[in-house]
PLY file of the C-alpha trace (Angstrom):
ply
format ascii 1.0
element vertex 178
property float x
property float y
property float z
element edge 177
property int vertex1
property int vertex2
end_header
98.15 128.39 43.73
95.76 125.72 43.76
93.58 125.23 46.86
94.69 122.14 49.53
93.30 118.98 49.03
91.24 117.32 51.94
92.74 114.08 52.82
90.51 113.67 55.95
87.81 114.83 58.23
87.19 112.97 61.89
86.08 114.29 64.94
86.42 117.66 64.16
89.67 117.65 62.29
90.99 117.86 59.07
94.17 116.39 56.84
94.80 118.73 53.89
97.79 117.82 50.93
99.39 120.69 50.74
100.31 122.62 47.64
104.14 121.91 48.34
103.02 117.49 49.01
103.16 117.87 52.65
100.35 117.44 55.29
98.30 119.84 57.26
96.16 119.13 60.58
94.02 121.67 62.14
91.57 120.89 64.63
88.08 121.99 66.28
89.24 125.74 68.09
87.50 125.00 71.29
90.58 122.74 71.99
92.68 125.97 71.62
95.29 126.33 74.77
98.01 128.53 75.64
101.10 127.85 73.05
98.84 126.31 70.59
98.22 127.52 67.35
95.43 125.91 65.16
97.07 123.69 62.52
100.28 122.22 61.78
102.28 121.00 58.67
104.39 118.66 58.67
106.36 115.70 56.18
103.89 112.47 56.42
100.56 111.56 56.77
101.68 109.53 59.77
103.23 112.84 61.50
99.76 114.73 61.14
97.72 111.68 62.92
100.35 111.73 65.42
100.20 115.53 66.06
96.36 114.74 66.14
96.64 111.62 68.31
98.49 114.02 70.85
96.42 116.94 70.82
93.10 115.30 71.47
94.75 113.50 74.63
96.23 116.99 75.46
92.87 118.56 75.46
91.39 115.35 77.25
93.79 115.59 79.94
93.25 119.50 80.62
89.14 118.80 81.06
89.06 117.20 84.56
85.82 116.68 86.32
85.29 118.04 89.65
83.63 115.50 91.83
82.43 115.72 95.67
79.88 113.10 96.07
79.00 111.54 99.14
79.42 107.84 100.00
80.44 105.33 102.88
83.20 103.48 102.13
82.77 99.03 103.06
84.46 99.70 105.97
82.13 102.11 107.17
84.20 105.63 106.75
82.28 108.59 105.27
83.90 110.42 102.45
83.66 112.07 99.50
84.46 110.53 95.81
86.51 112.33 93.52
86.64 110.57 90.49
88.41 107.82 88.97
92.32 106.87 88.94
93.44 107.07 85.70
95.29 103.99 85.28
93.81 101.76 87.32
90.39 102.74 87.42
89.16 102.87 90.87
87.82 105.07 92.73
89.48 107.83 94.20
88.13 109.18 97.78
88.80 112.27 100.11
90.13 110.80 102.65
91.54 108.40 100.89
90.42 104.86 101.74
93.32 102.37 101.77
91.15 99.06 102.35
92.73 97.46 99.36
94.26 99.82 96.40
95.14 96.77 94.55
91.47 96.48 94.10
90.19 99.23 94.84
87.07 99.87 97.39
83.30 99.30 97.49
81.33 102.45 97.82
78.02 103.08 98.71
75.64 105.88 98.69
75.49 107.97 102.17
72.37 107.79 102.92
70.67 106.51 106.72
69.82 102.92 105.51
72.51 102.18 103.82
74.82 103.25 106.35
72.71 100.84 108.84
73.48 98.16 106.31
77.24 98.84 106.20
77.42 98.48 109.54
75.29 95.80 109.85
77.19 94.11 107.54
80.30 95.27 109.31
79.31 93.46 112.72
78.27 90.14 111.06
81.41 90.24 109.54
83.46 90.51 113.26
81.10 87.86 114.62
81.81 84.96 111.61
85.47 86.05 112.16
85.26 85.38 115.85
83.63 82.06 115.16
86.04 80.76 112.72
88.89 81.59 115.09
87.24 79.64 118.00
85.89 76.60 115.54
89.53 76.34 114.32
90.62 74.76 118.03
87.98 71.76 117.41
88.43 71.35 113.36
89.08 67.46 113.17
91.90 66.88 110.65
92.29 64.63 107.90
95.69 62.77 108.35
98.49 61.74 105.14
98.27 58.81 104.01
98.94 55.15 106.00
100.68 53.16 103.04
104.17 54.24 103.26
106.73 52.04 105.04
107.77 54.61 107.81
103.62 54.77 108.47
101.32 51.75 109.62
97.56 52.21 109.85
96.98 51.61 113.15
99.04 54.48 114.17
97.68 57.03 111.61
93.94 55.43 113.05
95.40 56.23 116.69
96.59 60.33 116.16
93.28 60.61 113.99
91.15 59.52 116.85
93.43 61.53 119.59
92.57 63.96 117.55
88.82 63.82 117.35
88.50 63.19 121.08
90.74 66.57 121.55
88.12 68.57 119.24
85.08 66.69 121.27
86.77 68.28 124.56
87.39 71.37 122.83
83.85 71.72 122.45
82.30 70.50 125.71
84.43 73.05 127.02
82.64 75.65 125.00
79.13 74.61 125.71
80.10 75.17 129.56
81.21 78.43 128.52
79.05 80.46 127.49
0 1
1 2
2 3
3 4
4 5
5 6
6 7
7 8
8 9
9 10
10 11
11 12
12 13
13 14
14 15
15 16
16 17
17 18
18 19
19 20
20 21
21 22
22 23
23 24
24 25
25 26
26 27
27 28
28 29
29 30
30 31
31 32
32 33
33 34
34 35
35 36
36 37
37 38
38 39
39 40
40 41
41 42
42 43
43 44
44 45
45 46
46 47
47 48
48 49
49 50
50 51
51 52
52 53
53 54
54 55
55 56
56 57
57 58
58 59
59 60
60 61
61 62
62 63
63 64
64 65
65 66
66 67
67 68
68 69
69 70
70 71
71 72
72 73
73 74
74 75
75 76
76 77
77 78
78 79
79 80
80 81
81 82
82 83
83 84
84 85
85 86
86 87
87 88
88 89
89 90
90 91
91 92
92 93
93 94
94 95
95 96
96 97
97 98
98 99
99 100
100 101
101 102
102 103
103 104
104 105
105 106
106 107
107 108
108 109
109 110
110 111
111 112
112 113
113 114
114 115
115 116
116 117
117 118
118 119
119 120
120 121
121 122
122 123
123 124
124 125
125 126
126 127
127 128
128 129
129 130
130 131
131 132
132 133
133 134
134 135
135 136
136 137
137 138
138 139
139 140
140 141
141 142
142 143
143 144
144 145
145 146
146 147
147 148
148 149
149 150
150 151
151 152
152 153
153 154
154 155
155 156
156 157
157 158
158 159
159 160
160 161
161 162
162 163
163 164
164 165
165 166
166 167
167 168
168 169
169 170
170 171
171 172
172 173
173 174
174 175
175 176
176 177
């Protein structure tokens, strides 16, 4: 009996040629787990980096990283993060932060001045929103296009202007209010 022949060594594991042609994988023993046994034969080549393909994701899956770390979430929310989706990539949260999970959320550290920031941030935020919404009554708008038969200028000239002068009211009726 002849000893095996080593076909390859990576990261730990080995491909041996058998004495009877076929291939043997064994692997590092600190991936050990229940049902496992240390080495497997099989027909091809291909087979054994399979069967090592498999148990290195096996073993990568089992060693999970236990996160707590505290952050604010954009919106504001304390929580926790947990780690990372596997998939996807972002970044999972206790509570869970469903701002947009297409994306994912922006986290920050918790600490006092960044939490000021958020929220600072947070505020500005409501107050461009509120101005938008009341600037959208007064936005002058551009018209279509005059030189088509069913248009003429002067009436295109005459709803553009109606509209100006409604945004100019719009407005002196904001300046009175205050």
């Amino acid at each position: 009996m002849t000893a095996d022949i080593k076909v390859l060594e990576r990261d730990g594991w080995t491909i041996s040629l058998t004495d009877d042609r076929r291939f043997a994988a064994s692997g590092p023993e600190e991936i050990e787990g229940v049902g496992y046994e240390n080495g497997k034969t099989v027909d091809t080549y291909a087979e054994a980096l399979d069967y090592i393909d498999r148990r290195t994701k096996a073993a990568a899956t089992r060693v999970k990283i236990k996160l707590s770390l505290s952050a604010v979430a954009e919106d504001g929310t304390p929580c926790k993060l947990t780690g990372l989706h596997g998939s996807r990539g972002i970044i999972l949260s206790v509570p869970p932060i469903n701002i947009d999970r297409r994306m994912g959320a922006d986290f920050y550290p918790d600490t006092p001045a960044v939490q000021a920031l958020v929220m600072q941030r947070n505020q500005l935020r409501a107050r461009l929103a509120t101005a938008e919404a009341r600037l959208a009554s007064m936005e002058i708008k551009d018209r279509a296009g005059y030189n088509f038969k069913e248009r003429n200028y002067e009436h295109e000239m005459k709803l553009f202007v109606d509209g100006y002068n409604k945004a100019v009211a719009e407005a002196k009726n904001l300046e009175e209010k205050p």
